[in-house]
N, CA, C and O of each residue as an XYZ file, in Angstrom:
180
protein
N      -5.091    -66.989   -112.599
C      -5.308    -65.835   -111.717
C      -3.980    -65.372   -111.139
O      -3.311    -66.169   -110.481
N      -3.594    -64.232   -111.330
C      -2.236    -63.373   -110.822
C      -2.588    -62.883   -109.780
O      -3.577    -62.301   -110.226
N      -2.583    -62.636   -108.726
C      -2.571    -61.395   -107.686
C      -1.222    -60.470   -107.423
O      -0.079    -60.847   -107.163
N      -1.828    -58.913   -107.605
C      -0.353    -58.198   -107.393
C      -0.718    -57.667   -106.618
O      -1.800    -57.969   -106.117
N       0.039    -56.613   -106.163
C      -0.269    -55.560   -104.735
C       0.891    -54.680   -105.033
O       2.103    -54.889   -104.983
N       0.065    -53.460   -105.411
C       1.040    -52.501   -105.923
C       0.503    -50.891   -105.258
O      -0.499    -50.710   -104.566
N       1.515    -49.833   -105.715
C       0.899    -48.636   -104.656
C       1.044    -48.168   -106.236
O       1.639    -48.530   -107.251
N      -0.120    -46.858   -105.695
C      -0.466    -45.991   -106.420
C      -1.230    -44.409   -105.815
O      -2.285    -44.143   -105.240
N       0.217    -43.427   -106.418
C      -0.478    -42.197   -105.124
C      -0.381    -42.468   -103.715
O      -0.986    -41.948   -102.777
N       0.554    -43.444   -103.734
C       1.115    -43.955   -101.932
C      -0.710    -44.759   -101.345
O      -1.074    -44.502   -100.197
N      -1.260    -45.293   -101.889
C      -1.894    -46.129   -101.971
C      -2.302    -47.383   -102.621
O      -2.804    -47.667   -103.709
N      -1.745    -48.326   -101.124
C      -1.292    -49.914   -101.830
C      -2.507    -50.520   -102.090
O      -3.407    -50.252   -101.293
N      -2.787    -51.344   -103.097
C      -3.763    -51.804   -103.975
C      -3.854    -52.944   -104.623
O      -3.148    -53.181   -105.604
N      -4.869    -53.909   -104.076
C      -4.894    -55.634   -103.958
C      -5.600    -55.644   -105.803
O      -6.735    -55.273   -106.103
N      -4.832    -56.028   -106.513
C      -5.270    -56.435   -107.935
C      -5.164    -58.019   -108.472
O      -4.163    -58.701   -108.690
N      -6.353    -58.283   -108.579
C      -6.423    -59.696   -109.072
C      -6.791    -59.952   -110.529
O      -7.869    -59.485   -110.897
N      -6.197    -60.495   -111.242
C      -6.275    -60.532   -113.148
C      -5.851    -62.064   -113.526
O      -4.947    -62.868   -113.301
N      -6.983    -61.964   -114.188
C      -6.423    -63.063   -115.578
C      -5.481    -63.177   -116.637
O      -4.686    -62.241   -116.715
N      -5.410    -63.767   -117.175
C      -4.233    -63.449   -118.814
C      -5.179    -64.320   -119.575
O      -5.454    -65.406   -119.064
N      -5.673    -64.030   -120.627
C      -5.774    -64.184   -121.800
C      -5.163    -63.672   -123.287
O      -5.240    -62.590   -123.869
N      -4.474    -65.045   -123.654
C      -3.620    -64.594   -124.147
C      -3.044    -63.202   -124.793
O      -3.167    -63.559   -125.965
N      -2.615    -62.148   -124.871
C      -2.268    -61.237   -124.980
C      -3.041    -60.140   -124.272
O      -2.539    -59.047   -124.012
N      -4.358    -60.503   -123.954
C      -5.065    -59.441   -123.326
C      -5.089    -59.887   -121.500
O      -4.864    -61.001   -121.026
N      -5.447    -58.570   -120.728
C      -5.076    -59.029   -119.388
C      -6.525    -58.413   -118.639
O      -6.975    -57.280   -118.812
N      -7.065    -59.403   -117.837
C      -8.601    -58.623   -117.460
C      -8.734    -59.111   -115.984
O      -8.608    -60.153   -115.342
N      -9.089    -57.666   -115.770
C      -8.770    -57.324   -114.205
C     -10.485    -57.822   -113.244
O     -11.669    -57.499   -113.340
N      -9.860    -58.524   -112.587
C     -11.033    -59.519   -111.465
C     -11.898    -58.194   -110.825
O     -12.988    -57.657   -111.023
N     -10.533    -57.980   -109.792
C     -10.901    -57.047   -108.604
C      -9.703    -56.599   -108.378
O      -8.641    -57.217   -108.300
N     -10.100    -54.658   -108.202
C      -8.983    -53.475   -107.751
C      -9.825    -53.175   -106.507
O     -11.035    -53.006   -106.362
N      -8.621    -53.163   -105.517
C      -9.568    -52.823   -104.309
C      -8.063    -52.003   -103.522
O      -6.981    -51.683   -104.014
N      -8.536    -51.892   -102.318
C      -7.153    -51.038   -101.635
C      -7.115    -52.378   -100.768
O      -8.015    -53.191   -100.562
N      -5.551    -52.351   -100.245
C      -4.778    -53.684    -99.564
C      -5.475    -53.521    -98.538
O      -5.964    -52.483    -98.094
N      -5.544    -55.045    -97.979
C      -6.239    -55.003    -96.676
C      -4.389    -54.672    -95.802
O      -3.349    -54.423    -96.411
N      -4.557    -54.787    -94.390
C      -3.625    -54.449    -93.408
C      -2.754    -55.618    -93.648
O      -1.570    -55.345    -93.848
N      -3.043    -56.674    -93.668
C      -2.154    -58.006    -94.205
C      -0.860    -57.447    -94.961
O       0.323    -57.154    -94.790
N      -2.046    -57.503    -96.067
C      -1.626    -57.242    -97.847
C      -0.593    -56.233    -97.667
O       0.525    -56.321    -98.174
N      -1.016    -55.211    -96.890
C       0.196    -53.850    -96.766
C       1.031    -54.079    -96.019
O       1.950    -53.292    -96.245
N       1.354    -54.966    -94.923
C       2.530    -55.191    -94.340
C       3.144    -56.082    -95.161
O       4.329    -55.754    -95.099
N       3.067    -56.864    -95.775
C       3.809    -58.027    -96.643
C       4.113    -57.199    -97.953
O       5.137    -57.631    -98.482
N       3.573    -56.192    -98.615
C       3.873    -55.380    -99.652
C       5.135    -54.218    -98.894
O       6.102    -53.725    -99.475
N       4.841    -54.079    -97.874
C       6.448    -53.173    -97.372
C       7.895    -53.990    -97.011
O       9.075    -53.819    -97.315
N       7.101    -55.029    -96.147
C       8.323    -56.182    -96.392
C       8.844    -56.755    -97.238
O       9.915    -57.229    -96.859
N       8.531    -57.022    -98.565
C       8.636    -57.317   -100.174
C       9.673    -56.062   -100.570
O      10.783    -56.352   -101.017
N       9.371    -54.964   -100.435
C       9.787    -53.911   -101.144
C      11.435    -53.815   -100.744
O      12.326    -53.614   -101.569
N      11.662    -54.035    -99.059
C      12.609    -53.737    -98.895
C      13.867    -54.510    -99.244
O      14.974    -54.035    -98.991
């Protein structure tokens, strides 16, 4: 299990995925909780 947190359209976005081998399958896309988005701006900088 990967978790990323990425923006899209200036909306940051909690993505959780598997890897199988070459293919990649997505858990849950959801929007960042308030956590998730302060630690994704602090990351960035």
């Amino acid at each position: 299990r990967i978790k990323y947190v990425g923006s899209l359209d200036d909306v940051i976005l909690s993505v959780i995925y598997t890897r199988r081998g070459k293919k990649y399958r997505i858990i849950s896309a959801r929007c960042a909780s308030k956590i998730e988005r302060r630690l994704y701006h602090e990351n960035k900088k």
